[in-house]
N, C-alpha and C positions, 0 to 999 in steps of 0.2 A: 267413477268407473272408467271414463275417457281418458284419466289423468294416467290411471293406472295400468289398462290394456299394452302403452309405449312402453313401459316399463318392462313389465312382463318380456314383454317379445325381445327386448334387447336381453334381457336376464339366459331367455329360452335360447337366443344367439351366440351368447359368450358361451354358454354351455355346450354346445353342438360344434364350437369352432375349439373349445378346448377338448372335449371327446376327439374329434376328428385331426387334431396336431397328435393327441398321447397315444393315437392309435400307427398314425403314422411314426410316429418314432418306433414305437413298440415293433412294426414292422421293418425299420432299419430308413427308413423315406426321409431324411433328415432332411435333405433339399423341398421336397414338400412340405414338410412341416416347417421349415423355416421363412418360406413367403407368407403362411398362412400365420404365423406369427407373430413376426414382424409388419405384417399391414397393421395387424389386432393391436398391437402396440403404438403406433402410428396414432392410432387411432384414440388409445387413451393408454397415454403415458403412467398413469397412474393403477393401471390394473398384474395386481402384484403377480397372478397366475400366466398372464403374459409374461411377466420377468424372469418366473422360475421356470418357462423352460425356453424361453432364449438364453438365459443362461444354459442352460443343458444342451439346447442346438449348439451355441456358438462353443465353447469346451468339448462338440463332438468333431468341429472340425478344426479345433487343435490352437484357438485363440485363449492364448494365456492372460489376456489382458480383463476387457469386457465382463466372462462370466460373474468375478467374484464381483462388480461391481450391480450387476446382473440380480445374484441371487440373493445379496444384503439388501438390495431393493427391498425384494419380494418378503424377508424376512423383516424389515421394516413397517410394511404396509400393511400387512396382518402375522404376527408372530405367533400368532395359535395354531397355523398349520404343518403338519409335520413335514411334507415333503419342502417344504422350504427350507427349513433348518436341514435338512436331508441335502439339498443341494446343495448349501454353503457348504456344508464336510464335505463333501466328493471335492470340491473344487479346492478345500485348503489342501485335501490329499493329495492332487494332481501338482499343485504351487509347490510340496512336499518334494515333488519328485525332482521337483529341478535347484532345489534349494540345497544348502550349505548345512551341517550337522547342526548347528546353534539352532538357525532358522526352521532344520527339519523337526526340531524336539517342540517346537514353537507350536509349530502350523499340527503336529500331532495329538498335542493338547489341546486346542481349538477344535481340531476334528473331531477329537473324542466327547468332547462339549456339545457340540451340534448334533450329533447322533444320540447322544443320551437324553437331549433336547426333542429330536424328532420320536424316539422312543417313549418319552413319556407323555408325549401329544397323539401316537397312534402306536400303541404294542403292537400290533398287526400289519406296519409298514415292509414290507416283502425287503425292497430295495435298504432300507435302512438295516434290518437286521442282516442280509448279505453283506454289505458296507461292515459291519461289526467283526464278523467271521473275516473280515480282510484283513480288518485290524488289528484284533487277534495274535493273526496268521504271522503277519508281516512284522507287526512292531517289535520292538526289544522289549525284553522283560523286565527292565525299569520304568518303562512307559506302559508298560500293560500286558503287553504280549503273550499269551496263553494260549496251547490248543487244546489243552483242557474245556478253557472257557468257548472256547470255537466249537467244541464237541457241544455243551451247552445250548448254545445258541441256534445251532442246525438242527436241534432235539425241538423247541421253541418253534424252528420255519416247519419240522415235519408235520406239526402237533396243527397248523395251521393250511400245509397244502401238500399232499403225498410229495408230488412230482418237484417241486421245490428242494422240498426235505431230505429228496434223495440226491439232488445235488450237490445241494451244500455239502454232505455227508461226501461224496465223492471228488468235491473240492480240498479238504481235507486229505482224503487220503492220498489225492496226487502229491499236496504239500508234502507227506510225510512219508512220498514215492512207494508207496503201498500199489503197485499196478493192480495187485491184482484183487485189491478191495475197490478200489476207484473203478476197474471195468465192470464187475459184480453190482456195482449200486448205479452205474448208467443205463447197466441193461435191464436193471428194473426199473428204471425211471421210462425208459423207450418201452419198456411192454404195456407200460400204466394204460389204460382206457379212462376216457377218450387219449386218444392219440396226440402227443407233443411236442411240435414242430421246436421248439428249445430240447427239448431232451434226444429228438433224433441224432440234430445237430451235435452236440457234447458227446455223441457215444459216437458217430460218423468221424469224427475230428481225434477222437482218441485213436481209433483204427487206420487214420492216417499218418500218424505219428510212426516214426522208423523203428523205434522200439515194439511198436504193437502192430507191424503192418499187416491191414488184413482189407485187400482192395474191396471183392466181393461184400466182404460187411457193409463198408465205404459206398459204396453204388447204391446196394441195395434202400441202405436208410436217406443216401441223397433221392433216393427214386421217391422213396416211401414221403419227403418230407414238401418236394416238390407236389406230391398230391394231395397237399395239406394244405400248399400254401404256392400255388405257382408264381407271384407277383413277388417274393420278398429273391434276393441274390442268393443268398448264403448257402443255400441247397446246389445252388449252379457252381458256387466255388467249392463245396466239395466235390463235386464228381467233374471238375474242369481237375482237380488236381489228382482226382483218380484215374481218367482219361489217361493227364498227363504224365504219371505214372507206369503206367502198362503202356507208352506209345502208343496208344490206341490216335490216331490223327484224324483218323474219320470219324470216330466218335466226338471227340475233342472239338473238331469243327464246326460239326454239327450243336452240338449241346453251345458252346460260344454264340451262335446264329439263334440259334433261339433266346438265351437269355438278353441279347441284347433285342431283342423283339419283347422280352416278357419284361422287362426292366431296364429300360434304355439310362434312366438316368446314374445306372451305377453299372460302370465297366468292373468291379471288384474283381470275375472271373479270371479275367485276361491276363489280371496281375498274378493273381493267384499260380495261377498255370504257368506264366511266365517264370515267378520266383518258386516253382518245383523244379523247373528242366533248368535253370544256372544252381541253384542246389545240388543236382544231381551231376551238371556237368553236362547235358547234353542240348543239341540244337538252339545253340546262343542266335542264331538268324530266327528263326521262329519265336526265340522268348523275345527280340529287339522287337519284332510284328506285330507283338501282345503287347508290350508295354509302349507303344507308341498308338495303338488301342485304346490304351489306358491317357494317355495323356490328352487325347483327344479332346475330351470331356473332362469336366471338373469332377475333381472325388467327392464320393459321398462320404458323409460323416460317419467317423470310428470306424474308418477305409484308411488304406495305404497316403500319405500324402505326395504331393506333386513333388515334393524334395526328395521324397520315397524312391519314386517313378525315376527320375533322373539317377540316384546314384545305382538303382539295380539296372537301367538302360548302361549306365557305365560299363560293370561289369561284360554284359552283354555285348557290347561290341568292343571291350577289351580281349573275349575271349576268340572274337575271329580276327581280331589282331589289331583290327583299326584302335590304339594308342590314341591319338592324338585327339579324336571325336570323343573316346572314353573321358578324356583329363575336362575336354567341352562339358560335360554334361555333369561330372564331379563337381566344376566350378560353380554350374548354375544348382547343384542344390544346394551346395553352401551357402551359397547368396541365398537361398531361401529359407536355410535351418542349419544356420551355424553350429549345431550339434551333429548332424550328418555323420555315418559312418562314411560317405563320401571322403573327410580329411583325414582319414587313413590309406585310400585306394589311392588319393595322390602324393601322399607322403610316400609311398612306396613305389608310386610311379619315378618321382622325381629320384628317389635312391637311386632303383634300376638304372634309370637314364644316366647317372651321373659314375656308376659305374662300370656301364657301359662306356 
């Protein structure tokens, strides 16, 4: 019984530090779930649940490298669990996206494998059958592609959780630019009881959209989702961006001051507010204030990245005319993500200048 009680309580540990990572992800906390991870891993290299979601941290902040060696870990070390092989797909999809046509038909058939892999180890994986309706959505129709079978499969997530169900369902019909079936099935997803902080969000973010602008709606569900959940960002960058919309600036300041008191570790707002008002054209000195805000602090994961930050700061103080600081900060995101749309805003600098 002595031998036994250590064991238990480490068993009851891993448990409570993986609860306690899937939750912070779940809530966007990527920088806290990746200390708590990473030590857990430190600690025993061999524990495959540790692997698959430092794979999923490290892929949230944008490292191409690591995950996929990350999540074949984890699929190595016990290959009966579904979110494992669930990871490895995400990750060949993302490898997908930067790769060559040969290479994309590759990593899509692998992805496809993995997910029918995770599926027949848990038919009830939320995230897997999402992942499916993408692929679906996205692929070609010699690799699979069907919104038929997308329609299928969201029938499958409804049958399994309303408010899910109604998404998927309204992911589709964005794909197939249906506005006004996609707004119909968010705002039943946002009436659903209990109340959604994922489904506020999707129907607030549709209403910010220029084709559907409707700020009030926008406030209202940021307001509604904040009292759901006042610790996660995403509520604060929608209505930084409705704020930033209606020049409301006293609003704006205020709602900024508070989130970075509610959520210091994630500036997202700033950026958000920042890339509405160079979108729209207005107050480049105020959007440089936000996204030097933003640079401050390190991004949180499945956030704008710091190569991000640098080439909308470009813009930004291209548009009050400082040139020569804008071409500065294009340079340093290159250096950071040689895909950058930054090597367009200098290509065109350099034209100007040379026609000038």
């Amino acid at each position: 019984m002595r031998t036994i009680l250590p064991i238990l309580a480490a068993a009851a540990l891993c448990l409570a530090q993986e609860t306690t990572a899937e939750k912070l992800i779940e809530a966007g906390h990527w920088k806290r779930a990746r200390a708590v991870v990473e030590q857990r891993l430190r600690q025993a290299p061999q524990d495959a649940d540790a692997n698959y979601l430092l794979s999923q941290i490290r892929a949230a902040f944008g490292d191409r490298t690591s995950p996929l060696e990350l999540a074949t870990t984890a699929v190595r070390l016990d290959g009966g669990v579904a979110r494992y092989h669930r990871q490895l797909a995400e990750v060949q999809g993302v490898m997908a996206q930067h790769a060559n046509l040969f290479q994309q038909a590759l990593l899509a058939r692998r992805f496809r494998k993995e997910i029918d892999t995770a599926l027949s180890l848990d038919p009830r994986d939320m995230q897997a059958l999402r992942d499916l309706i993408e692929y679906y959505l996205m692929a070609p129709g010699i690799l699979g592609g069907d919104t038929n079978k997308a329609e299928a499969v969201a029938r499958q997530i409804a049958a399994l959780d309303a408010v899910e169900g109604l998404l998927a369902g309204a992911r589709i019909a964005e794909f197939r630019k249906d506005s006004t079936r996609t707004e119909a099935l968010l705002q039943r997803a946002a009436k659903l009881r209990p109340p959604s902080y994922k489904a506020q969000m999707a129907l607030a973010w549709f209403y910010l959209a220029p084709e559907h602008r409707d700020d009030a709606a926008a406030e209202a569900l940021g307001k509604g989702a904040l009292g759901l959940d006042g610790g996660r960002a995403e509520a604060y960058c929608v209505l930084a961006v409705s704020y930033a919309d209606r020049a409301n600036w006293s609003a704006l300041e205020t709602l900024l001051s508070s989130a970075a008191q509610a959520v210091p570790d994630d500036a997202a707002p700033y950026y958000r507010a920042a890339d509405r008002l160079l979108t729209s054209g207005r107050e480049p000195a105020r959007s440089e204030r936000y996204l030097r805000a933003y640079l401050a602090r390190d991004p949180e994961g499945n956030q704008p990245t710091v190569a991000d930050a640098h080439w909308k700061l470009g813009l930004a103080l291209r548009a009050q005319g400082r040139e020569a600081e804008a071409a500065r900060e294009w340079r340093t995101a290159l250096q950071l993500d040689p895909e950058s749309p930054a090597a367009r805003e200098l290509k065109a600098s350099r034209t100007a200048s040379t026609a000038d």
